[in-house]
C-alpha positions in Angstrom: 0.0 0.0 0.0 1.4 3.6 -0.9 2.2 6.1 1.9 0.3 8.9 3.0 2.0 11.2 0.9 2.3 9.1 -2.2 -1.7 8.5 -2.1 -1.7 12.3 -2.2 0.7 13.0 -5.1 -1.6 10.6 -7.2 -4.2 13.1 -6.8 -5.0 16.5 -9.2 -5.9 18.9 -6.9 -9.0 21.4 -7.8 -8.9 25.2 -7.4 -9.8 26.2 -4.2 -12.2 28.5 -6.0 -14.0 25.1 -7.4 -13.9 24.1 -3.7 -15.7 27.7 -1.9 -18.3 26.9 -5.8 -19.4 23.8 -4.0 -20.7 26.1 -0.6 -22.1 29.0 -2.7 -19.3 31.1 -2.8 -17.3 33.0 -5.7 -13.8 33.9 -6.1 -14.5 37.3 -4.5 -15.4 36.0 -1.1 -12.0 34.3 -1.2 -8.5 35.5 -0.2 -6.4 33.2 -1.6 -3.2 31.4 -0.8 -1.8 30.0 -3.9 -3.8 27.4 -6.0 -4.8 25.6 -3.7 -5.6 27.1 0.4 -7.9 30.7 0.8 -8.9 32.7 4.0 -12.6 32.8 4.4 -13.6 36.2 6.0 -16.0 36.6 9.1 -18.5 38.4 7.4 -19.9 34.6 5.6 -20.8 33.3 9.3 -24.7 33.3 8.9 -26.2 32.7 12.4 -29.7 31.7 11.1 -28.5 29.5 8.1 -25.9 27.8 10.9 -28.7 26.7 13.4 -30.3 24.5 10.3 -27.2 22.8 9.9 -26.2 19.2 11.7 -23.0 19.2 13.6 -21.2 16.2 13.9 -18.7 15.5 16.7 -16.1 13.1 16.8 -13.8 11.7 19.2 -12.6 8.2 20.2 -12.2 6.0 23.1 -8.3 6.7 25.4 -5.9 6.4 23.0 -2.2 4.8 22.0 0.3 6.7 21.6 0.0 6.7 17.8 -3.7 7.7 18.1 -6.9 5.8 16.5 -7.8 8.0 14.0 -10.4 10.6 14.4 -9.3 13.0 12.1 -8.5 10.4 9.4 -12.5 9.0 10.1 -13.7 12.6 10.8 -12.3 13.1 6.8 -13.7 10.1 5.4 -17.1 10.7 7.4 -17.7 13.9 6.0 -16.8 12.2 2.2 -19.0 9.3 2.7 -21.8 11.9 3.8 -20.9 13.7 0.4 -21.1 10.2 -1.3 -25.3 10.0 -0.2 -26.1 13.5 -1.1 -25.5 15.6 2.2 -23.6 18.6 1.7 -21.2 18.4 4.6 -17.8 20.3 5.3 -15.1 18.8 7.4 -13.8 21.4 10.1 -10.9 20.5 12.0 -7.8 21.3 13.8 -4.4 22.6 12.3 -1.1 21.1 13.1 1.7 21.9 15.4 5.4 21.0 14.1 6.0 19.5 17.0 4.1 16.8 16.4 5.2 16.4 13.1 8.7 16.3 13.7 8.2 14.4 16.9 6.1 10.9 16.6 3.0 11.6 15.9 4.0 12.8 12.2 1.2 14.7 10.5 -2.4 15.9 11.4 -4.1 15.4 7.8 -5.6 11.8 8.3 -4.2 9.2 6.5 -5.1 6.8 3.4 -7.7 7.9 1.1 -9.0 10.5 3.5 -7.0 13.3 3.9 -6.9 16.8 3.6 -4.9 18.3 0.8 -1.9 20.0 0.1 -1.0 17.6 3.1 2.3 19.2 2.8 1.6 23.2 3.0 -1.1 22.0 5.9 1.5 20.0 8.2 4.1 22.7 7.3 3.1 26.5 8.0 0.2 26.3 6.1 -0.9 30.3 5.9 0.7 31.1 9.1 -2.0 31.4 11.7 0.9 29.2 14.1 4.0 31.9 13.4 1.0 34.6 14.3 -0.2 33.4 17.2 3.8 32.7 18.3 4.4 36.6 17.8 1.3 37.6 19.0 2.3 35.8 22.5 5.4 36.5 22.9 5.1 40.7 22.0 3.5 40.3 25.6 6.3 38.5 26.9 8.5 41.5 25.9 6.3 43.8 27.0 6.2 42.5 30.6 10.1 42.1 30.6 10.5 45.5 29.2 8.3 46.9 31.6 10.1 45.0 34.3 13.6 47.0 32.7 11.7 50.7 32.2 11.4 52.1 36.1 9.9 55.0 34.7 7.1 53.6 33.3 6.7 50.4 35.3 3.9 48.6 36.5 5.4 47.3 39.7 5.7 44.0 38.7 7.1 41.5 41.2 8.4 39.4 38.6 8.6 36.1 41.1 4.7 36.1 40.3 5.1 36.3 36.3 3.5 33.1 35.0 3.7 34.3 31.5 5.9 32.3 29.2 7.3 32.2 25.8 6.7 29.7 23.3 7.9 28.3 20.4 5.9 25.5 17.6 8.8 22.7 18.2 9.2 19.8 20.1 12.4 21.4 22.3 12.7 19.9 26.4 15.7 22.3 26.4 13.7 25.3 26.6 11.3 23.9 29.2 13.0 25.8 32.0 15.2 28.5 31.4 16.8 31.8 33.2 16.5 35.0 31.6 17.6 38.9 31.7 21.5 37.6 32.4 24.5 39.8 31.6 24.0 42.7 33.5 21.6 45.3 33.9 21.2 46.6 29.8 19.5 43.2 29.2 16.6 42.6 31.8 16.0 41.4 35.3 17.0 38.4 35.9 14.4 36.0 36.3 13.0 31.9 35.7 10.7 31.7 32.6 10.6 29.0 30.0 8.9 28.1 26.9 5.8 26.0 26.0 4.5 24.8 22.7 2.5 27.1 20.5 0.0 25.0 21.2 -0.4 25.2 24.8 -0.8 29.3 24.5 -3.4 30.9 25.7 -3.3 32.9 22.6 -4.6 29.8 20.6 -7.1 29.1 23.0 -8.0 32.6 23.1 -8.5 32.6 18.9 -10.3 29.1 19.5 -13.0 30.6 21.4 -13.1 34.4 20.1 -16.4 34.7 18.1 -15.3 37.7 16.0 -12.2 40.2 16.3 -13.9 42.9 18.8 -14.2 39.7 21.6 -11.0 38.6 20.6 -9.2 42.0 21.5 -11.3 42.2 25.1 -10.0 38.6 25.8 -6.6 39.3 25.0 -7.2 42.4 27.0 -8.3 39.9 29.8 -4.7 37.6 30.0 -3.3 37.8 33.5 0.5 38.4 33.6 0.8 38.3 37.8 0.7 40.6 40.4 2.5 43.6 41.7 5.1 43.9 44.0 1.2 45.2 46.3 -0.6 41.6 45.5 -2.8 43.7 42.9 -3.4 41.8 39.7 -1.8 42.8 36.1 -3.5 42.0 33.0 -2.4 42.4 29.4 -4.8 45.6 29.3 -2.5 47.1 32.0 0.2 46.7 29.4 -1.4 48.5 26.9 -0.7 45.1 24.7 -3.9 44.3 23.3 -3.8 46.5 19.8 -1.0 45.0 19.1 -1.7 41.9 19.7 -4.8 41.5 18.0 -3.1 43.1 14.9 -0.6 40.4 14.6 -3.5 37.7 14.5 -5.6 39.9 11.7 -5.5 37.0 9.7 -4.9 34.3 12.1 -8.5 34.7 13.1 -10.3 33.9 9.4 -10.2 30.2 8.7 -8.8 28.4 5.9 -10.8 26.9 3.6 -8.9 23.7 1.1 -10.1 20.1 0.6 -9.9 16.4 1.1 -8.6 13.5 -1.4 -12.3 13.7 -2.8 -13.1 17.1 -3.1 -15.3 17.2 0.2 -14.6 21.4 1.2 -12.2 21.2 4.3 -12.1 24.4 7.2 -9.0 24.0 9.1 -8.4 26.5 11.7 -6.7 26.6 15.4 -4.8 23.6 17.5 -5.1 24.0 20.8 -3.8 20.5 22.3 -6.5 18.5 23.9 -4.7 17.2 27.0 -3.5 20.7 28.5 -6.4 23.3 26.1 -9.6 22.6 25.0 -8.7 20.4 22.0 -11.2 21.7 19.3 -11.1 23.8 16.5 -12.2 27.3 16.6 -15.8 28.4 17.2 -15.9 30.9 13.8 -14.5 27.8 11.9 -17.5 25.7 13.3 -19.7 28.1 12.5 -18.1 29.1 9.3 -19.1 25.1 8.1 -22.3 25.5 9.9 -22.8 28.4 7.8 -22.5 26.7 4.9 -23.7 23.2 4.5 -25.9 21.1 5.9 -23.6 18.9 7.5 -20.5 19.7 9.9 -18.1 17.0 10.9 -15.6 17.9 13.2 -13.5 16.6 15.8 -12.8 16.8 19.4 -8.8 15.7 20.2 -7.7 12.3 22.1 -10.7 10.6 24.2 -13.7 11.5 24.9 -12.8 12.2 28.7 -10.5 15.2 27.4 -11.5 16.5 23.8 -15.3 15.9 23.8 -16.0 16.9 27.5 -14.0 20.8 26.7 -16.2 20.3 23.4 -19.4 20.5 25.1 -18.9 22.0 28.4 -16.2 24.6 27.3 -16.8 25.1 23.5 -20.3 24.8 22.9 -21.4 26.4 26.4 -19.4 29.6 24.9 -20.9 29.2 21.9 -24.1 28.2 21.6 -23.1 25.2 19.8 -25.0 22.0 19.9 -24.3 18.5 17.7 -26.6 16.5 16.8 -24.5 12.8 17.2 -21.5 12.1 18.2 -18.8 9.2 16.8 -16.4 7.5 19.0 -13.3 5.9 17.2 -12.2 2.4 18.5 -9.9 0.4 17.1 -9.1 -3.5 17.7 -5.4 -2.4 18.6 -6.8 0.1 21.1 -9.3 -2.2 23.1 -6.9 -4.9 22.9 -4.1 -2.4 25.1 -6.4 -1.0 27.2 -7.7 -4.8 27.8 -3.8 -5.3 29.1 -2.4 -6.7 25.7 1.5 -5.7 25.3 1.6 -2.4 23.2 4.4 -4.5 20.3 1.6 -7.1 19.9 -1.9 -5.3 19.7 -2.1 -5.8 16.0 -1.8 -10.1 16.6 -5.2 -11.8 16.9 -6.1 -11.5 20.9 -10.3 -11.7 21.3 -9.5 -12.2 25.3 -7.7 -8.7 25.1 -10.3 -7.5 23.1 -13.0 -8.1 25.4 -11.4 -7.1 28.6 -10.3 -4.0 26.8 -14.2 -3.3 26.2 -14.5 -1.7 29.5 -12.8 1.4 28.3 -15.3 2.0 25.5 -17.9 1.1 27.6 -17.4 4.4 29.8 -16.6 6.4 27.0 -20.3 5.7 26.3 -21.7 6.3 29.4 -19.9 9.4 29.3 -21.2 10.2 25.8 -24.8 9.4 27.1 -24.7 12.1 30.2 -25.0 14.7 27.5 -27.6 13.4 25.6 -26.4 13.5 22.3 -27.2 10.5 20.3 -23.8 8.2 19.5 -22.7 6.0 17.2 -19.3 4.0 17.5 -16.9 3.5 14.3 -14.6 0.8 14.2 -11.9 2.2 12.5 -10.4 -0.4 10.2 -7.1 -1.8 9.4 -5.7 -4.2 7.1 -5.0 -7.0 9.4 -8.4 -6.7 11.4 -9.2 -10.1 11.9 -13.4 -10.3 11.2 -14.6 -12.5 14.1 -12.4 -9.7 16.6 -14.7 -6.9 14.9 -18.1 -9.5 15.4 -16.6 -9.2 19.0 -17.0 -5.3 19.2 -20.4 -5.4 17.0 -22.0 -7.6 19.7 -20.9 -5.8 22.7 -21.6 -2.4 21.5 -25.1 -4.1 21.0 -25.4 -4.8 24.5 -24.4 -1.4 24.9 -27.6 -0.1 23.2 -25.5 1.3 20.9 -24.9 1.0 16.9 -21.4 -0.1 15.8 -20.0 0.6 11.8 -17.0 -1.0 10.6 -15.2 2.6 8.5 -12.7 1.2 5.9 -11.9 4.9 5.6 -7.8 4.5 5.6 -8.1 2.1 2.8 -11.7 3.3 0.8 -12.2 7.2 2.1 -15.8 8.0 1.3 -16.9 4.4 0.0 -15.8 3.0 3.2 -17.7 5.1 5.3 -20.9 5.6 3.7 -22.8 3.0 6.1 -21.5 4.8 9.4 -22.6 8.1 7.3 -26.0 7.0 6.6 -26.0 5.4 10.7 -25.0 8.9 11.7 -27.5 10.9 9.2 -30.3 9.5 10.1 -29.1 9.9 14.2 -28.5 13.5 13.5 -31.7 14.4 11.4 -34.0 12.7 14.0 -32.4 14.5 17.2 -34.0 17.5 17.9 -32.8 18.0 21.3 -29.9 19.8 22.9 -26.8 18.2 25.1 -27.4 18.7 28.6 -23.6 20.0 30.3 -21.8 18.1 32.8 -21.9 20.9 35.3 -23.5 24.5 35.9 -20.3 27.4 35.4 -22.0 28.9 38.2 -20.4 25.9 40.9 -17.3 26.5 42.8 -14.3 25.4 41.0 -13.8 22.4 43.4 -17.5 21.0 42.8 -16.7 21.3 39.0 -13.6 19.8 39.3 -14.7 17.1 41.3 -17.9 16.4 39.1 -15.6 16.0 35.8 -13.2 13.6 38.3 -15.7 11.3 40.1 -18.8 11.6 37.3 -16.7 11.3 34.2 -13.1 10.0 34.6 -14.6 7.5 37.2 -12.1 8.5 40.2 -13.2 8.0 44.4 -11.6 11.2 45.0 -9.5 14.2 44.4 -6.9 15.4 46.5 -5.7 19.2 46.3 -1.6 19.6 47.4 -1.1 22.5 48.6 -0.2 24.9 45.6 -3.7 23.9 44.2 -5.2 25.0 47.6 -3.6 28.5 47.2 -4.4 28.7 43.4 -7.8 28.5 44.7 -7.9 31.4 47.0 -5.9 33.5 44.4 -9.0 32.1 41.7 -11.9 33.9 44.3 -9.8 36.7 44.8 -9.5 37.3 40.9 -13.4 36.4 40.8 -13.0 33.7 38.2 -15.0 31.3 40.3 -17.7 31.2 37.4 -15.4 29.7 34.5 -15.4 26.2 33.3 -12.9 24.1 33.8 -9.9 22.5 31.3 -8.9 19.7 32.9 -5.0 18.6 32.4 -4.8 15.3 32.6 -3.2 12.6 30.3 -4.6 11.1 27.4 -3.1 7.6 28.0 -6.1 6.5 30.9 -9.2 8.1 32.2 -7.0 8.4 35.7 -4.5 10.4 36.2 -1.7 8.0 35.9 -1.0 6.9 32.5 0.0 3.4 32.9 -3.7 2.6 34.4 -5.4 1.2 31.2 -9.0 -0.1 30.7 -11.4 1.1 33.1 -9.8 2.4 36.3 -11.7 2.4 39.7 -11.2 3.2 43.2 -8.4 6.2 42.3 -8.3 9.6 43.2 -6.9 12.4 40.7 -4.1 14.6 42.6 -4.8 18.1 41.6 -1.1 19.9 41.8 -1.9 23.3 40.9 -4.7 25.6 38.8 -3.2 27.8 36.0 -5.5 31.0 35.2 -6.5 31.9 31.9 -8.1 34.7 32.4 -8.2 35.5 28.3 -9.6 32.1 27.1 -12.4 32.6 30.3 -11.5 29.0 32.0 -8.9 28.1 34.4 -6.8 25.1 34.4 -6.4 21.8 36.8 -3.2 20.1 36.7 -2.7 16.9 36.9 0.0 14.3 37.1 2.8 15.6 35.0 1.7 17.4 31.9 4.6 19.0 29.7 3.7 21.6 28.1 7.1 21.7 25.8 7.2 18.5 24.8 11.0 16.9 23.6 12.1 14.4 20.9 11.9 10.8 20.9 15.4 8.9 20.5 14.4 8.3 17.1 12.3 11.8 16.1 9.8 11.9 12.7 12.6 14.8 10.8 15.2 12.4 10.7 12.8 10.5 8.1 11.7 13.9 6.3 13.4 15.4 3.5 13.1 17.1 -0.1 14.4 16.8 -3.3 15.9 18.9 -6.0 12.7 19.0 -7.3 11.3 20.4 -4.3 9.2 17.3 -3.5 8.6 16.7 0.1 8.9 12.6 1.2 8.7 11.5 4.9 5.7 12.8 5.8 3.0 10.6 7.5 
């Protein structure tokens, strides 16, 4: 079978301006990047048409490490919908290079369903990553330039300065650093470090802006630390906002290409799932929704991190509602969460397999507390033996819920248009909303603890003692009424990523609560969540490389 990229050099790409044709829209509404990407400006989100439209989530159960496949079975979804005569746009997330020089490689699915030019998408794309990256650091040298100019200062006590720097690359080095060194023409002296462009505020902030006049009062709304007085400093104080939102002028329309069969693709935002909310951005959603008649789009890792910010973050802020929701399972992933050694998931092992069962199970349950109708897709490989996939049928019959085998790696739309019609005919006959996990009116701790012992299954939570003061400091900010972004692995439903399947009887250890005051939700941490991640021994760029042709190979 050919690689990802050579599946997509075998295809002859159409003008993005055939693409925006297929939604209604002419060359004019465009601002175009090449051939083959455009920006789609705010002024095409239509609130009315977007509430007649069906919005399609999808997430999966707790992933391996090399993921199950939502975005490759969110692509071939919204094809196979295409394929029976709904006219559906796939909205999704855009990728970080630290990913794709790390392990994971690309984020464009995989097979015959991806998003094209894979390339340009895994590698700049229009810039909306660089953007956000200058956008958040200009703050950064605002506050340390403040902390230099006496006359003009602030009063900083820059001990209390959680405001980083970050950079879109995979680079542990940077994680903790000392800065401001070599006497007094180049800073105070002070800890900082870097995170990934991912984890920024600023991309969470674009995520859930709804147009560029809320974007500039939530940037306004960042808080830096606190004087040397305990008062608080926000980015407002700095005067940084403008600016800020000037860098990210474009960074906030969403980019409009397409997939291997022509299906219109929005890809915009990529906050990281297990430390941010994990979804695209809300104008991209409602940019689809705006649209067509059909939305797929996808919420990152399980459905105890992605899908729960989904609802209770993204569509609380929003408005949003979706009508079904898929969860990805793949044999390989019940049979590792049903204790199977991770080298030998892809061997024939039903007794795995039905152990590993419990962990889709509460993915379920979890997916049924909102009240959104769901439908699970097993997400096909090669070697899938059939009486193993009989296995997952039957149980997710006893579940009470359907269960489609997708061939969408090796078939794209063809090979997804039973789960399409499955999901259609879910989505059309819902008229309800989701009902949220919790009120944003609770105390943080009841919210916290709700999304701990209700969803991830835990006894308990524990605060240490940092947690306890980020608390006080929370009330005395009067954040209280902001959701929650949980940071928790992706690896278990617990806090401890070794625990697979279904853990019980633990209690997630709450270290400390970030503030981001910007995005409007503050953030739990648990366990130990890097925010910079580093390399593997063996990292993705020593496999990518180009020609003197200028052809790209090692992409996946």
């Amino acid at each position: 079978m050919p690689s990802d990229i050579e599946i997509a050099r075998q295809i002859t790409l159409k003008p993005v301006t055939e693409i925006a044709a297929q939604l209604g829209l002419s060359p004019d509404h465009l601002e175009v990047f090449g051939k083959y990407k455009a920006k789609l400006p705010l002024s095409l989100i239509d609130t009315e048409r977007a509430k007649k439209c069906r919005l399609i989530l999808v997430s999966a159960i707790s992933p391996t490490p090399p993921g199950e496949g939502k975005t490759t079975t969110s692509i071939g979804l919204s094809q196979g919908l295409n394929r029976i005569g709904h006219k559906t746009t796939v909205v999704l997330r855009e990728p970080s290079l630290g990913p794709v020089f790390g392990i994971k490689g690309g984020a464009t699915g995989g097979g015959w369903s991806q998003v094209l030019p894979m390339e340009d998408i895994n590698l700049h794309f229009t810039g909306d990553f660089a953007a956000i990256e200058k956008a958040h650091n200009l703050l950064s040298a605002l506050i340390d330039n403040n902390l230099q100019n006496r006359a003009n200062s602030l009063n900083i006590d820059p001990r209390t300065v959680v405001w980083k720097r970050v950079f879109d690359m995979n680079d542990r080095a940077l994680r903790q650093i000392t800065i401001g060194l070599g006497g007094t023409a180049n800073g105070v002296p002070r800890e900082t470090g870097f995170d990934i462009t991912a984890a920024s505020e600023i991309m969470a902030i674009l995520c859930l802006s709804n147009d560029l006049p809320d974007l500039k009062r939530r940037l306004s709304n960042i808080f830096v630390g606190f004087t040397w007085d305990r008062q608080p400093v926000y980015a407002r104080d700095l005067k940084a906002a403008g600016a800020m939102a000037a860098l990210l002028k474009d960074a906030i329309k969403p980019n409009l290409v397409q997939t291997l069969e022509g299906t219109p693709a929005i890809i915009h935002g990529g906050p990281f799932a297990n430390i941010a909310q994990g979804t695209n951005s809300v104008i991209a959603t409602r940019m689809g929704m705006s649209l067509s008649d059909f939305v797929v789009t996808e919420a990152g890792f399980g459905f105890d991190l992605g899908a729960e910010k989904f609802f209770d973050i993204k569509c609380q802020s929003a408005g949003l509602s979706p009508s079904a929701v898929v969860i990805v399972a793949t044999l390989r992933a019940l049979k590792y969460h049903g204790r199977a050694d991770l080298k030998t998931v892809s061997e024939p092992n039903p007794q795995a397999l039905r152990d590993g069962l419990e962990n889709l199970e509460k993915h379920l349950e979890n997916a049924a507390r909102f009240g959104v109708p769901a439908v699970v897709a097993i997400n096909k490989f090669a070697t899938d033996p059939a009486d193993e996939i009989a296995i997952v049928r039957e149980a997710c019959e006893r579940f009470g819920v359907p269960a489609v085998e997708a061939d969408v790696w090796g078939s794209g739309g063809a090979g997804a248009e039973e789960l399409a019609k499955i999901v259609a005919d879910k989505a059309t006959s819902f008229s309800g909303k989701f009902k949220p996990l919790y009120d944003w009116d609770w105390p943080i701790k009841k919210k916290i603890e709700t999304i701990c012992t209700e969803y991830y299954g835990a006894s308990g939570v524990e605060y240490l003692p940092r947690a306890i003061a980020d608390l006080k400091t929370i009330k005395k900010l009067g954040l209280d009424g902001v959701p929650v972004c949980m940071a928790k692995t992706q690896k278990s439903l617990s806090d401890n990523p070794e625990i697979v399947g279904r853990p019980r009887n633990f209690v997630v250890t709450v270290r400390q609560i970030e503030i981001a005051a910007g995005a409007g939700f503050v953030v739990p941490i648990t366990g130990e969540m890097m925010r910079m991640p580093g390399l593997p021994n063996v990292p993705s760029a020593e496999h990518i490389d180009i020609d003197d042709d200028g052809n790209i190979s090692g992409l996946f």
